[in-house]
C-alpha positions in Angstrom: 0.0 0.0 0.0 1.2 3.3 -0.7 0.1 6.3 1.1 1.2 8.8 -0.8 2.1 9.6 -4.5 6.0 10.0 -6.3 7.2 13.7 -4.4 9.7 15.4 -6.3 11.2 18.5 -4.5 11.0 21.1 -6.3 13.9 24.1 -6.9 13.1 26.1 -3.8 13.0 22.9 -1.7 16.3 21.6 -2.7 17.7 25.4 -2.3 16.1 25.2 0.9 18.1 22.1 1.6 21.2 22.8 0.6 21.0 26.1 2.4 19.5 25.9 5.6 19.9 21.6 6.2 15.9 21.2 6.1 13.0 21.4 3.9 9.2 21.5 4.7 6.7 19.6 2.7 3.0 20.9 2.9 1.5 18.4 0.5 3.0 15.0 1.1 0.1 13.7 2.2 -3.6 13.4 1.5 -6.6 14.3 3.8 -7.8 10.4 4.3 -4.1 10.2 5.6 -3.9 12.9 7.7 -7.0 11.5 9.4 -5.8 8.4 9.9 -2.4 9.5 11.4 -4.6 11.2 14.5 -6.6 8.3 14.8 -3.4 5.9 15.0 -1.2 8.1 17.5 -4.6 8.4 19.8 -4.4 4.5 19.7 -0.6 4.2 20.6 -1.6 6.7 23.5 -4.0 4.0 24.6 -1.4 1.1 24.5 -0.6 0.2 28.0 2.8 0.2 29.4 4.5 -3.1 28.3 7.8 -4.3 29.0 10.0 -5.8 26.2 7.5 -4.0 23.5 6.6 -0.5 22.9 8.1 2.0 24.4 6.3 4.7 26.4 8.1 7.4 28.6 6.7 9.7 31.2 7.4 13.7 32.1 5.9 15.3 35.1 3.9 18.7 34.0 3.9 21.4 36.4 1.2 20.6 39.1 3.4 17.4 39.5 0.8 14.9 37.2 2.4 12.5 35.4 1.7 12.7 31.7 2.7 11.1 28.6 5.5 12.4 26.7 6.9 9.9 24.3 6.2 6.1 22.8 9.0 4.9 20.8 9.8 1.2 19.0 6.2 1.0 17.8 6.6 0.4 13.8 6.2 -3.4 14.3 3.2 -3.6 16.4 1.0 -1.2 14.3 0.3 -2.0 11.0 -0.7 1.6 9.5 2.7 3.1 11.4 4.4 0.4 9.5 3.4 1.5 6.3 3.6 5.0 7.0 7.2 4.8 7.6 8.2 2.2 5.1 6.1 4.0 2.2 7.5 3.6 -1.0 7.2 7.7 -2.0 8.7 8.6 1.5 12.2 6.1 0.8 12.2 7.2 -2.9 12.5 10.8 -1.0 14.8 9.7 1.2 17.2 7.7 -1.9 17.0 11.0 -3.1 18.5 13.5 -0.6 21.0 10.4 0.7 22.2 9.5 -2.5 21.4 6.3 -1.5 18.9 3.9 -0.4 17.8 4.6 3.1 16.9 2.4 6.2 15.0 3.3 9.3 16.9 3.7 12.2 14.7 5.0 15.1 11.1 5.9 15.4 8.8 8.1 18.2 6.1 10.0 18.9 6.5 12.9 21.1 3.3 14.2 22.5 3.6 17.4 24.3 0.4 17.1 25.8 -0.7 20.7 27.1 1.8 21.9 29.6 4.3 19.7 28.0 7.7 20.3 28.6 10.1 21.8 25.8 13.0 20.0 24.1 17.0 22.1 24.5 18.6 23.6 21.9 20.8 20.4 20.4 22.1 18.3 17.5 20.6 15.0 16.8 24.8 13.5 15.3 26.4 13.3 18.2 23.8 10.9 19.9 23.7 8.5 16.8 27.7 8.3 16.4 28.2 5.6 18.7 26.5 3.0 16.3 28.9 3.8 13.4 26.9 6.0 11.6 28.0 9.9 10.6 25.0 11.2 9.5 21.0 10.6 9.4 17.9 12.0 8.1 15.0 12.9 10.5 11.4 13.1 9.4 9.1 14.6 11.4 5.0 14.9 10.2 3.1 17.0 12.4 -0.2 14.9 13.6 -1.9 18.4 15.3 -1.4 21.9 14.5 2.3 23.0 15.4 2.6 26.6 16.1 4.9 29.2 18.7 2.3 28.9 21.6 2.3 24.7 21.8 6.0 24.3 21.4 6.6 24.3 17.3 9.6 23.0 16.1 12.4 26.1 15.6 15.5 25.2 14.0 18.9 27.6 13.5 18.9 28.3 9.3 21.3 30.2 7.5 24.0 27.3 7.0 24.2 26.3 10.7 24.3 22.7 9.9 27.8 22.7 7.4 29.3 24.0 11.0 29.7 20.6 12.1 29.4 19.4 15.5 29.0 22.7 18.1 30.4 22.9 21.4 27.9 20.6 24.2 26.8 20.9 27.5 27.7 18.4 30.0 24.1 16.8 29.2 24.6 16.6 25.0 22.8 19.6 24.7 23.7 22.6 22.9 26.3 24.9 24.9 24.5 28.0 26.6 26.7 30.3 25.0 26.0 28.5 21.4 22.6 28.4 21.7 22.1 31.6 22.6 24.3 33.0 19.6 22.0 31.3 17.1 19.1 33.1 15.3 16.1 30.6 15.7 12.9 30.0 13.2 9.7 28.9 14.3 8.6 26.2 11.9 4.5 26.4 12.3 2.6 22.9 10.7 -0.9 22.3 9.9 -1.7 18.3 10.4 0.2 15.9 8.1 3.1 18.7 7.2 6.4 16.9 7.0 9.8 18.5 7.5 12.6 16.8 6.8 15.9 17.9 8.5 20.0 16.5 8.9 21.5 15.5 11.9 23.9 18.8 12.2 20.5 20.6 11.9 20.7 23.1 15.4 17.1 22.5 16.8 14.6 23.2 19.8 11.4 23.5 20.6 9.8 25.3 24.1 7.0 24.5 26.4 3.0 23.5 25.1 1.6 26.8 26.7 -1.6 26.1 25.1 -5.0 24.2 26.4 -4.4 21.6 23.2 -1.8 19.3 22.8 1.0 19.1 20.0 2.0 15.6 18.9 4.4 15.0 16.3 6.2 11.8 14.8 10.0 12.1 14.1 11.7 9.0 12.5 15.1 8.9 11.7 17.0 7.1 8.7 20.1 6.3 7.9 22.2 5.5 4.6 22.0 1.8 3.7 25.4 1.7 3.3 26.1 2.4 7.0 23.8 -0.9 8.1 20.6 -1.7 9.1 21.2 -0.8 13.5 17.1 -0.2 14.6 17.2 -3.1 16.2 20.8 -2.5 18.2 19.6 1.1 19.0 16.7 -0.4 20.6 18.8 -3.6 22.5 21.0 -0.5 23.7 18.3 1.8 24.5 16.0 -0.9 26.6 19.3 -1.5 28.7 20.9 2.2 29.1 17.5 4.4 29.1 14.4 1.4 29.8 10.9 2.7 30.5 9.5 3.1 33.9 7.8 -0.3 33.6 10.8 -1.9 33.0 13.4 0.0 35.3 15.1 -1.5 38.0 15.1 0.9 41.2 18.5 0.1 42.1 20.4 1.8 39.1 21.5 4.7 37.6 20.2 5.4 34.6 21.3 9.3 34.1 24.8 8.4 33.0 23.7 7.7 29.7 21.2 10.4 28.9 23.7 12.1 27.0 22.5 9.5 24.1 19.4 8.3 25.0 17.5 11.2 27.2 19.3 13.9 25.2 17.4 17.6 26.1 14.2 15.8 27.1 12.3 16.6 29.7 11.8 12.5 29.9 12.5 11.6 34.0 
């Protein structure tokens, strides 16, 4: 099944691209799909909290409730995900801005349900270099409207990401001073806008000050060429970073969120 039709980026897309390390696509998908992406995040919210399958992680808003923030490792327990984010017009896209085939290397959901915590200033690379692999793709396809009051995505522009790797925090974030030097760009979604982005790409996003909430996928992909590690990231992951439902009390597991809990508000 395909979901959506061939996608050719146009001039200004692939000048957006090159220049600024991202590119926003307002008419990937169709209505029926659109629909369909609410209706299957609502049922991974629903999912209880499993160990060894799904992955759901908690934040604490600011009356001290616990609230949903994330589900991750998902793609092969939903069959519409599935095909969402191994649809043959999405990895033609892909083959086309990697040069390459591409292969899925991590998948979520982030919520921000209202009051939601924001995301730090950071770089996705650094996090990813451990498994061999020097650069990725992100997608991300807004499920609900994405704007400045419930936490949009803002990303630096302006050739930030040919800079490399900036100077981190102690946490994997994005130095103060750094972050604070860059000039940021809301990037506002209606429901089933994609942007696709690069893993030197400078990003952020702030706090869901608003009554509704903003959920949003972001799946990664990697070249082909640099292997097929989902399912090593998520062996890794479930050992250094578990969910609550799978934690043991008596260790540590802060010493790795420099990879795995890197400028979440995730607990």
């Amino acid at each position: 099944m395909q979901l959506a039709a061939t996608y050719k980026l146009n001039t200004t897309q692939r000048q957006s691209w090159a220049g600024h390390g991202y590119v926003v696509l307002r008419d990937f998908f169709e209505a029926d799909v659109c629909d369909a992406l609410d209706v299957w995040t609502e049922e991974l919210a629903q999912w209880p909290e499993t160990p060894g399958k799904w992955m759901k992680y908690f934040e604490t808003d600011d009356v001290a409730h616990r609230q949903l923030c994330r589900i991750e490792n998902f793609m092969d327990y939903h069959e519409g995900w599935h095909q969402v984010l191994n649809d043959p017009a999405l990895m033609a896209l892909l083959e086309d801005l990697f040069g390459e085939p591409a292969v899925l290397f991590k998948e979520k959901i982030n919520f921000k349900l209202p009051g939601g915590a924001g995301f730090l200033p950071h770089q996705d690379g650094p996090a990813f270099r451990m498994f061999g692999q020097d650069y990725h793709i992100t997608l991300m396809i807004a499920v609900d409207r994405a704007t400045v009051d419930n936490g949009c995505l803002q990303v630096a522009r302006d050739g930030q990401h040919q800079r490399g790797l900036l100077k981190q925090a102690s946490d994997g974030s994005l130095a103060q001073e750094v972050a604070e030097s860059l000039a940021w760009t809301p990037v506002a979604c209606e429901p089933g806008d994609i942007i696709l982005f690069d893993s030197n790409v400078p990003h952020f996003s702030a706090k869901n000050d608003s009554a509704k909430s903003r959920r949003a996928l972001y799946v990664t992909y990697n070249k082909r060429s640099q292997g097929d590690k989902r399912s090593e990231y998520y062996k890794d992951k479930r050992d250094k970073f578990p969910p609550e439902c799978e934690r043991d009390p008596k260790k540590d597991y802060n010493k790795h969120s420099h990879v795995y809990n890197l400028g979440n508000p995730i607990e």
